[in-house]
Each structure stands twice: as C-alpha cells, then as structure tokens.
PyMOL commands that place a pseudoatom at each C-alpha (Angstrom):
pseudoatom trace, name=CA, resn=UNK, resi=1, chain=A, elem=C, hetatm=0, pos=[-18.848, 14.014, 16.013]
pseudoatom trace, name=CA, resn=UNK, resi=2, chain=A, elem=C, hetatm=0, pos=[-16.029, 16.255, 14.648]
pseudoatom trace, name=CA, resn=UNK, resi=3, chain=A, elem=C, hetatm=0, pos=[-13.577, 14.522, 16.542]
pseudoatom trace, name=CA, resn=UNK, resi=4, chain=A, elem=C, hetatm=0, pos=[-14.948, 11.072, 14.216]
pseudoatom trace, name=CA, resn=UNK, resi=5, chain=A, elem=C, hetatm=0, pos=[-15.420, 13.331, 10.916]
pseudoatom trace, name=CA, resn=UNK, resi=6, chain=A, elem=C, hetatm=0, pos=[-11.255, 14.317, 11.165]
pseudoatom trace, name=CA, resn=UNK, resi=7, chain=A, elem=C, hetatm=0, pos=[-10.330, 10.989, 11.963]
pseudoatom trace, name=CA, resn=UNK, resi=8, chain=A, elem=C, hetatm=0, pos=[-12.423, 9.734, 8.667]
pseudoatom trace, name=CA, resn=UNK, resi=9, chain=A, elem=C, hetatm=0, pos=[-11.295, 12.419, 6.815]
pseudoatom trace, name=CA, resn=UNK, resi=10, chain=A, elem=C, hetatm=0, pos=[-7.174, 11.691, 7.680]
pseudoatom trace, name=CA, resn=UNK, resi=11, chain=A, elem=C, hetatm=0, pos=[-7.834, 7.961, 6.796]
pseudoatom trace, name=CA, resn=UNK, resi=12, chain=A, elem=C, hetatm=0, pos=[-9.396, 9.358, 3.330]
pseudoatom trace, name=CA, resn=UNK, resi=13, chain=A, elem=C, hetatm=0, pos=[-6.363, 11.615, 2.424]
pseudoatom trace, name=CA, resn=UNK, resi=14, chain=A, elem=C, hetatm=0, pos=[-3.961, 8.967, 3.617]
pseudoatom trace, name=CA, resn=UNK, resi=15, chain=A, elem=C, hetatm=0, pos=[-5.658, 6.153, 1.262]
pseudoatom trace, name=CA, resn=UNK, resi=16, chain=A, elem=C, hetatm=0, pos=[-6.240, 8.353, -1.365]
pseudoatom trace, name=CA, resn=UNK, resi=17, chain=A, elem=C, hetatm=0, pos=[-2.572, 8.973, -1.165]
pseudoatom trace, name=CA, resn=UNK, resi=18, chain=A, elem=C, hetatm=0, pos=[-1.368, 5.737, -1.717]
pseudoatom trace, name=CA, resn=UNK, resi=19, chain=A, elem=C, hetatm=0, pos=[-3.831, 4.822, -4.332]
pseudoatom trace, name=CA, resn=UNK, resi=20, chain=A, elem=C, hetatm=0, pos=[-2.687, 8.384, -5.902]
pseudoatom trace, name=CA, resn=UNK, resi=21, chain=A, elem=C, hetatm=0, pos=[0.987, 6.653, -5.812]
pseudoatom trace, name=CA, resn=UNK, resi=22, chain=A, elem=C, hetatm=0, pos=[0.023, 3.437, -7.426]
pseudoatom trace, name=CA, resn=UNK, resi=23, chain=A, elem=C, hetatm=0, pos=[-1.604, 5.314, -9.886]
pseudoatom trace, name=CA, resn=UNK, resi=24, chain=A, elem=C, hetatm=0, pos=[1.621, 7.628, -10.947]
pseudoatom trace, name=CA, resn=UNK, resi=25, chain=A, elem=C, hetatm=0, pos=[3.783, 4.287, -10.709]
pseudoatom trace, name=CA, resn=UNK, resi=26, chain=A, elem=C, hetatm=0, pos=[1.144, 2.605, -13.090]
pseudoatom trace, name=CA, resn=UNK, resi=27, chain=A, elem=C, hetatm=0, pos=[1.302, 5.905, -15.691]
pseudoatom trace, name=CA, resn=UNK, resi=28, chain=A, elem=C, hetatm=0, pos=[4.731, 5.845, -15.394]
pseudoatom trace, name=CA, resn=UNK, resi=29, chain=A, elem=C, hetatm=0, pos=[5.828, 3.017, -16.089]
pseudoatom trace, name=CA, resn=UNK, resi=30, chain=A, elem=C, hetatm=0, pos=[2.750, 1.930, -19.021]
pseudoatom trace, name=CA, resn=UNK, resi=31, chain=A, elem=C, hetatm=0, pos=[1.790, 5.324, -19.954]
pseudoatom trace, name=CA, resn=UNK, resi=32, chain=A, elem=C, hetatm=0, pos=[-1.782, 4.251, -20.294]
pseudoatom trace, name=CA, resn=UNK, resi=33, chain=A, elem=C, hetatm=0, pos=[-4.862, 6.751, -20.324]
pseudoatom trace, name=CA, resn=UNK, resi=34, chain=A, elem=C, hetatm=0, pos=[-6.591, 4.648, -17.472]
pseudoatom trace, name=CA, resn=UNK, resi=35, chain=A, elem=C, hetatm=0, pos=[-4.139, 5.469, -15.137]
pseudoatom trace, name=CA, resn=UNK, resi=36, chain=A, elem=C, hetatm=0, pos=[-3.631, 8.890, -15.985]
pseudoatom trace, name=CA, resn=UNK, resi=37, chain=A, elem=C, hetatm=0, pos=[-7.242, 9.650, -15.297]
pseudoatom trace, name=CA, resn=UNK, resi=38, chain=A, elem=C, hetatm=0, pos=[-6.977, 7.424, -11.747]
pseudoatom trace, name=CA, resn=UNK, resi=39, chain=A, elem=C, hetatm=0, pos=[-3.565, 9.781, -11.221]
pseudoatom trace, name=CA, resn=UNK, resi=40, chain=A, elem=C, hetatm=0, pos=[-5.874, 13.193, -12.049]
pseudoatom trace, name=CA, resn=UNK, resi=41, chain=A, elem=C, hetatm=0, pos=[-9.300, 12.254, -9.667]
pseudoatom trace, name=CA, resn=UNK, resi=42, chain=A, elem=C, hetatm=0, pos=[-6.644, 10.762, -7.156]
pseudoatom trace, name=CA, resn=UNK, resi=43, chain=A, elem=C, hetatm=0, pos=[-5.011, 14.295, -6.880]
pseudoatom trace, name=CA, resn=UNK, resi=44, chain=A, elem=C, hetatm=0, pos=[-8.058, 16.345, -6.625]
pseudoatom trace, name=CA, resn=UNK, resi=45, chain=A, elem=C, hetatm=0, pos=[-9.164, 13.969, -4.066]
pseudoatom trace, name=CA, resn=UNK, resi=46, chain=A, elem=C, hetatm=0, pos=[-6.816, 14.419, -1.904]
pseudoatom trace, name=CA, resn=UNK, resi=47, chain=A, elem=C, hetatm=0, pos=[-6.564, 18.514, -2.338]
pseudoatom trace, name=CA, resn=UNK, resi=48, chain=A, elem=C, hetatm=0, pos=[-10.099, 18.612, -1.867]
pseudoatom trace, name=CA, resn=UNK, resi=49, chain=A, elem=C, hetatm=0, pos=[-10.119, 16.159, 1.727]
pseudoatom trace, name=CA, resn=UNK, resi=50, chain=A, elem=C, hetatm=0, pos=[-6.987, 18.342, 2.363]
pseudoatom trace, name=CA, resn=UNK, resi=51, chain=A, elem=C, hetatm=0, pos=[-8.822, 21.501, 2.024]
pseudoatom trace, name=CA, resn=UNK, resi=52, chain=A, elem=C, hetatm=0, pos=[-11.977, 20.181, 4.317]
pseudoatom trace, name=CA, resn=UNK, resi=53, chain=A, elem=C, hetatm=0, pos=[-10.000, 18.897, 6.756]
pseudoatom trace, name=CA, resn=UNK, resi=54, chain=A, elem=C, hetatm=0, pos=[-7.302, 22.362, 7.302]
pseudoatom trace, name=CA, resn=UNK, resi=55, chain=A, elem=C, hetatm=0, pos=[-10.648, 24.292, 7.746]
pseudoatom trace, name=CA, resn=UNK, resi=56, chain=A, elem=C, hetatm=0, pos=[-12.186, 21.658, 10.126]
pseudoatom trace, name=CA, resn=UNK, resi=57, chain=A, elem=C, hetatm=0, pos=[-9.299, 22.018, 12.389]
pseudoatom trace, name=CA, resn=UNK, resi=58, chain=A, elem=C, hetatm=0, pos=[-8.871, 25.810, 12.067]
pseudoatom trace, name=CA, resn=UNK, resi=59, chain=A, elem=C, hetatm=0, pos=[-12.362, 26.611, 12.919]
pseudoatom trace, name=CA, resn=UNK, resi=60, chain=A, elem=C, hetatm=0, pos=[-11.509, 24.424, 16.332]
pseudoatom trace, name=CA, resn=UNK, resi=61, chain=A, elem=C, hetatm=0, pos=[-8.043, 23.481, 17.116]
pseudoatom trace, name=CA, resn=UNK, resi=62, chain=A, elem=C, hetatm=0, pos=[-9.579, 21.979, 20.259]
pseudoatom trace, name=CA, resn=UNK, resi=63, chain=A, elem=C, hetatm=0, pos=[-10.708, 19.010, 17.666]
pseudoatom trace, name=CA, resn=UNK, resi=64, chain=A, elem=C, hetatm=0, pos=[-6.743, 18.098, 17.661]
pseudoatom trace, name=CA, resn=UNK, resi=65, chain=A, elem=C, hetatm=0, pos=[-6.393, 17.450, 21.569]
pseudoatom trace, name=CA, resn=UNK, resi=66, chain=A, elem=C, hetatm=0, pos=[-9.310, 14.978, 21.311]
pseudoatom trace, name=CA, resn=UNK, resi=67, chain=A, elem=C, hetatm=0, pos=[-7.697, 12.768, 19.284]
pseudoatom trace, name=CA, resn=UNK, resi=68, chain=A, elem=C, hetatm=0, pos=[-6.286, 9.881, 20.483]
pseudoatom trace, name=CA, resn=UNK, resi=69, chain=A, elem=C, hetatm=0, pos=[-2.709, 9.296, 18.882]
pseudoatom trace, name=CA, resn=UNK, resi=70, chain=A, elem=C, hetatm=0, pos=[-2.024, 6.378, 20.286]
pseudoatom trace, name=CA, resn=UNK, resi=71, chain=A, elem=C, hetatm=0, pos=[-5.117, 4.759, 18.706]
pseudoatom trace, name=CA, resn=UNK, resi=72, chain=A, elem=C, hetatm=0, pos=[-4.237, 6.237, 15.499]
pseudoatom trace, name=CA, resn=UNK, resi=73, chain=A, elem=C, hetatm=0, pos=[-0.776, 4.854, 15.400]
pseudoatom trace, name=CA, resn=UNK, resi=74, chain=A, elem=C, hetatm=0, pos=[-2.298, 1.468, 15.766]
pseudoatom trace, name=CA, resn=UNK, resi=75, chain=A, elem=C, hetatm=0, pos=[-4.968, 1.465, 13.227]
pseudoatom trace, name=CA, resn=UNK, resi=76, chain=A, elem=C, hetatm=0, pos=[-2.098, 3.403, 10.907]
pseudoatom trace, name=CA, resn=UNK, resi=77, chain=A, elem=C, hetatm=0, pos=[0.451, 0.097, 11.466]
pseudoatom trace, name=CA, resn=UNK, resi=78, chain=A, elem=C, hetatm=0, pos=[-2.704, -2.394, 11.208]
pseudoatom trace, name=CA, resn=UNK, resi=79, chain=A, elem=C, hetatm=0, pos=[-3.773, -0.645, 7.911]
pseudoatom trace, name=CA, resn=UNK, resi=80, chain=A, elem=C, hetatm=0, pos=[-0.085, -0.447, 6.394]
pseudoatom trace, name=CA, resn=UNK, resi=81, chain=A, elem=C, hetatm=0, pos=[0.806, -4.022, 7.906]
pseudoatom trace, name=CA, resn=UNK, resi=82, chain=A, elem=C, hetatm=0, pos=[-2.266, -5.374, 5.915]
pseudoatom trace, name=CA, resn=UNK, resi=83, chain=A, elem=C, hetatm=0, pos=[-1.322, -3.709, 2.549]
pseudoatom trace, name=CA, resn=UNK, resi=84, chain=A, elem=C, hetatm=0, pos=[2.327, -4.399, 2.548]
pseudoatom trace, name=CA, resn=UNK, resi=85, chain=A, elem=C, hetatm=0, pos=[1.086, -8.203, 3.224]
pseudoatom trace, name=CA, resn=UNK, resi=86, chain=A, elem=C, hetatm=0, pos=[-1.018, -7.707, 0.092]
pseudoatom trace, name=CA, resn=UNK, resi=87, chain=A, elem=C, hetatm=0, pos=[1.626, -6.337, -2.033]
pseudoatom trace, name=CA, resn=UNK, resi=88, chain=A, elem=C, hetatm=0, pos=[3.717, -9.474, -1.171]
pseudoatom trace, name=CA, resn=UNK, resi=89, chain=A, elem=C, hetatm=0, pos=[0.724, -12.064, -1.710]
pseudoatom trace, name=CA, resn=UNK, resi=90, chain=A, elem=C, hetatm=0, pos=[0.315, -10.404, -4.845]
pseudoatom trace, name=CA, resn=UNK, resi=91, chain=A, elem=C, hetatm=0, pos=[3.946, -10.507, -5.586]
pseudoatom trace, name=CA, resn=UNK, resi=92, chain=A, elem=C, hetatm=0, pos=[4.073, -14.519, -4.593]
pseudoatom trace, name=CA, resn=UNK, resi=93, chain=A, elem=C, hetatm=0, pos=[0.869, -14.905, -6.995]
pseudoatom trace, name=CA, resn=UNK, resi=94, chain=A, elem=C, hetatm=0, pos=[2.643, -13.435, -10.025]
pseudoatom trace, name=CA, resn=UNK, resi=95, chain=A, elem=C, hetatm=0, pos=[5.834, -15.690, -9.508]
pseudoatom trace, name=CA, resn=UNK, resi=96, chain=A, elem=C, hetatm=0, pos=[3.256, -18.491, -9.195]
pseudoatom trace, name=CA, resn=UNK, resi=97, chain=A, elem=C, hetatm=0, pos=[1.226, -18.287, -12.123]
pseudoatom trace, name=CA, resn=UNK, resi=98, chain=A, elem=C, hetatm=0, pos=[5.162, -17.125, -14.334]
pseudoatom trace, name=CA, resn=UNK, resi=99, chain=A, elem=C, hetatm=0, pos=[6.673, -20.231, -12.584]
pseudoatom trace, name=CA, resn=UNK, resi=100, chain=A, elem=C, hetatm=0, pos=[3.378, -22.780, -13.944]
pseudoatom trace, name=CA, resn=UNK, resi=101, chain=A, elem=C, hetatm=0, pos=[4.113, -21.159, -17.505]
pseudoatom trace, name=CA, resn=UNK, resi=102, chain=A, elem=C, hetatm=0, pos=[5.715, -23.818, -19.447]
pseudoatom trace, name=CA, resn=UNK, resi=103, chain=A, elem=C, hetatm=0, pos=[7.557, -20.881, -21.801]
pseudoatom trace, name=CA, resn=UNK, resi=104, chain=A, elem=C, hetatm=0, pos=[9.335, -19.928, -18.552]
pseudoatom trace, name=CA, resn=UNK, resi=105, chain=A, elem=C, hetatm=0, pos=[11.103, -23.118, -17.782]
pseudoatom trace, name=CA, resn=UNK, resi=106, chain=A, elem=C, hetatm=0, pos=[12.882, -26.394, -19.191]
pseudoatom trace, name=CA, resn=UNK, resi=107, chain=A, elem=C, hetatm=0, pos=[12.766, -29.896, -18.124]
pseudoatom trace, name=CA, resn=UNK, resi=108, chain=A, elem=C, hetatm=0, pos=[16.607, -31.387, -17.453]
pseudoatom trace, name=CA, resn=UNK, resi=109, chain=A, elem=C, hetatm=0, pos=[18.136, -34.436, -17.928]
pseudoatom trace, name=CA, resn=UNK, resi=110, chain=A, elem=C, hetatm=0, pos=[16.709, -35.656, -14.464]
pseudoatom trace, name=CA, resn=UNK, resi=111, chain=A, elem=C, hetatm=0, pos=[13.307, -34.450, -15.295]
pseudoatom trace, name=CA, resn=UNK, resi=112, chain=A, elem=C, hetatm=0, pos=[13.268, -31.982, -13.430]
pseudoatom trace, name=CA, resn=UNK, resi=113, chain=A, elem=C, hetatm=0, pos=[12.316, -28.064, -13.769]
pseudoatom trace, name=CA, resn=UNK, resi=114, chain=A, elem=C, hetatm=0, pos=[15.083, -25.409, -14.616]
pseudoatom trace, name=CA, resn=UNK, resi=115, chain=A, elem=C, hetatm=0, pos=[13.284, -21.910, -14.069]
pseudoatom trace, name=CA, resn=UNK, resi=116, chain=A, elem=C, hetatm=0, pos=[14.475, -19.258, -16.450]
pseudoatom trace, name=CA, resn=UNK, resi=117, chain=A, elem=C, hetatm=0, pos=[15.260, -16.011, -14.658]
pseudoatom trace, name=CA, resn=UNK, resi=118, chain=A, elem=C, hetatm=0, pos=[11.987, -14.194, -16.270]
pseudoatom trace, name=CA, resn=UNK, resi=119, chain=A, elem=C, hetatm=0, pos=[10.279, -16.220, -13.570]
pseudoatom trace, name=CA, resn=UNK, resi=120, chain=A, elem=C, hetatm=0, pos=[11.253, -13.532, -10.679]
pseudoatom trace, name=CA, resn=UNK, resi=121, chain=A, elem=C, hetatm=0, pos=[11.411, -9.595, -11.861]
pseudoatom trace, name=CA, resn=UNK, resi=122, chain=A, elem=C, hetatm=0, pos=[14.014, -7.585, -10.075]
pseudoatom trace, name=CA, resn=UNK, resi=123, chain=A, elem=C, hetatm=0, pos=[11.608, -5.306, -8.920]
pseudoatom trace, name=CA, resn=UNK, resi=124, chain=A, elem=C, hetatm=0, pos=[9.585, -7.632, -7.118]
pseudoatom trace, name=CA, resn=UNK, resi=125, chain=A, elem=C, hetatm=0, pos=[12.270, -9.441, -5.200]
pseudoatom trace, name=CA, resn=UNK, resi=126, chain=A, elem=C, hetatm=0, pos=[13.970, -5.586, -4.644]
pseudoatom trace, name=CA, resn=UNK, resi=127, chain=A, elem=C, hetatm=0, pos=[10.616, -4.530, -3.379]
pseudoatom trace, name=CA, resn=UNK, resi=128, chain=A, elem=C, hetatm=0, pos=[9.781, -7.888, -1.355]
pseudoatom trace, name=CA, resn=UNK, resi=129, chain=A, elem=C, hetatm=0, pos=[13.337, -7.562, 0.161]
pseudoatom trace, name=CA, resn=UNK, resi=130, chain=A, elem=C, hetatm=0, pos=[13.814, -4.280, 0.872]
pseudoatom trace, name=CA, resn=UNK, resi=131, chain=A, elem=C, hetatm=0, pos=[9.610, -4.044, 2.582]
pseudoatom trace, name=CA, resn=UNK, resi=132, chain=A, elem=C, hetatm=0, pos=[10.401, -6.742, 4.902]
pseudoatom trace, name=CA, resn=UNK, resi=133, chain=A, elem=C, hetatm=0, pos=[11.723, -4.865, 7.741]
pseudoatom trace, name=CA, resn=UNK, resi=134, chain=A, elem=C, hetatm=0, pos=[9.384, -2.426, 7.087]
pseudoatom trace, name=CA, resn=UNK, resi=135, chain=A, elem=C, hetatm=0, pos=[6.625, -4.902, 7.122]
pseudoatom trace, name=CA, resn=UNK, resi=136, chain=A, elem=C, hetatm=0, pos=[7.740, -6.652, 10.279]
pseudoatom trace, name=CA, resn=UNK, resi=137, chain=A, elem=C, hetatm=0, pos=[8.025, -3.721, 12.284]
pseudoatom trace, name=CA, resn=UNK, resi=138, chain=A, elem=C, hetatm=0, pos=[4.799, -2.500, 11.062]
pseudoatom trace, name=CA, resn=UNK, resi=139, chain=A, elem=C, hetatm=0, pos=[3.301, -5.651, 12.449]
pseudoatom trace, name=CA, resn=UNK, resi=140, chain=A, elem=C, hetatm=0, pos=[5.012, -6.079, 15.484]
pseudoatom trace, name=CA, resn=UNK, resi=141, chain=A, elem=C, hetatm=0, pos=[3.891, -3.053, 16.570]
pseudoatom trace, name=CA, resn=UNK, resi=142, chain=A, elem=C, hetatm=0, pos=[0.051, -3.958, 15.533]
pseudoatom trace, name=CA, resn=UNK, resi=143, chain=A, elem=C, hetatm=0, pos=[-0.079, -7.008, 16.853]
pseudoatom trace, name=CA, resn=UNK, resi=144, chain=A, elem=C, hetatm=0, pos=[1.667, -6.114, 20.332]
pseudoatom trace, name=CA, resn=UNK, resi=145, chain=A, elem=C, hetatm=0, pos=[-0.957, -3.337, 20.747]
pseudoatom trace, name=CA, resn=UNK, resi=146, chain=A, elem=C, hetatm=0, pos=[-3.900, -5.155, 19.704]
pseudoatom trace, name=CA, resn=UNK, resi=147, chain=A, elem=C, hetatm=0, pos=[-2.798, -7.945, 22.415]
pseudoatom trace, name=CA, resn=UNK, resi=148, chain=A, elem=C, hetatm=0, pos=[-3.038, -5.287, 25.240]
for i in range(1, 148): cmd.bond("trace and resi %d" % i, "trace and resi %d" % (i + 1))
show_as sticks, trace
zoom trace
C-alpha cells in the first residue's frame, strides 16, 4: 500500500511540476494575475507532496527497493510522449486556425494563397523543432516496452 501511495505521490510532484512550469512561462511572458496565482498553489503543491513523500521514505527506506524502476521509466516516457504530442497538436491547431485568418494572408495573381510570416511564431516552430528528438525517443522507448 505504501509502495502504491509513493508511486502516486512521485507522479503528483512530477505533474505538478510541469503544470508549475507552464504556469511561470504563462506569468512571464503575460504577467497576468491568473497565472500568478496557478504559479503560487503550483509551488506549495509540490513542497507540500515533497515534504509527504521525504518522510514516507525516511520512516522506511525499504519502500524504495520495492519499486519497480523499470515500470516507472515506462509510464514516465508514456506520460511525457503523450504531452509533448499534445504540445505539438496544439501547436499545429494554432497555425491552423492563424493560417484560415484571412488578415494573415493574400490571394496572388494565380489565385492562390501567400501566407504572411505571422502565420508560424518562432517559438513554436523552435519548440516543435528542437522537441522532436526528444519526442521520438520518448516514444520509441514507450512503445518498444509496451510491445514486450
């Protein structure tokens, strides 16, 4: 049971942590209240699963040997295989819905479309480019395990 109760509790911290990021990217790059409170809970989340789980595994370090790494390591590359696809859905979805904007192209002389460069952001094709090895090896790993 405490073996299950650690394992819940590293998950926790670990998506805690990257909602915790989002939120300090969000503050600082719109410096809105909203994400400044998400940035404060997210922090005292993760001290306080911290805290719980450094006094779980003190009062037994035995927990520690009964955890299964290996299974860890795959539900860690499944879980950030799955977001990173998500970021880059999301990403694709932006450019979509800028690239069906009519204030973001021109029609030419052939009738067709001439995007404008506001249509792509540099730090969406920097992030979607520089992830993708990342990303692959993430899910390589995932899916070669989960075939076994």
């Amino acid at each position: 049971m405490k073996v299950l109760l650690v394992l819940s509790l590293i998950f926790l911290t670990q998506f805690s942590i990257l909602v915790h990021i989002k939120y300090m990217i969000g503050y600082i790059s719109s410096k809105s209240n909203n994400d400044f409170r998400g940035f404060i809970v997210t922090t005292f989340t993760n001290i306080f699963t911290a805290m719980i789980l450094a006094v779980i595994v003190l009062s037994s370090p035995g927990i520690l040997k009964q955890l299964n790494v290996d299974f860890i390591l795959i539900l860690e590359s499944g879980f950030i295989f799955l977001f990173l696809v998500a970021v880059k859905v999301r990403i694709g979805i932006n450019i979509y819905r800028r690239a069906k904007n009519p204030a973001n192209y021109h029609i030419n002389y052939f009738g067709k479309r001439i995007y404008e460069q506001a249509v792509v952001e540099k730090k969406e094709m920097a992030f979607y480019f520089l992830s993708m090895p990342f990303t692959l090896l993430c899910g390589a790993y995932f899916i070669v395990k989960m075939a076994r």
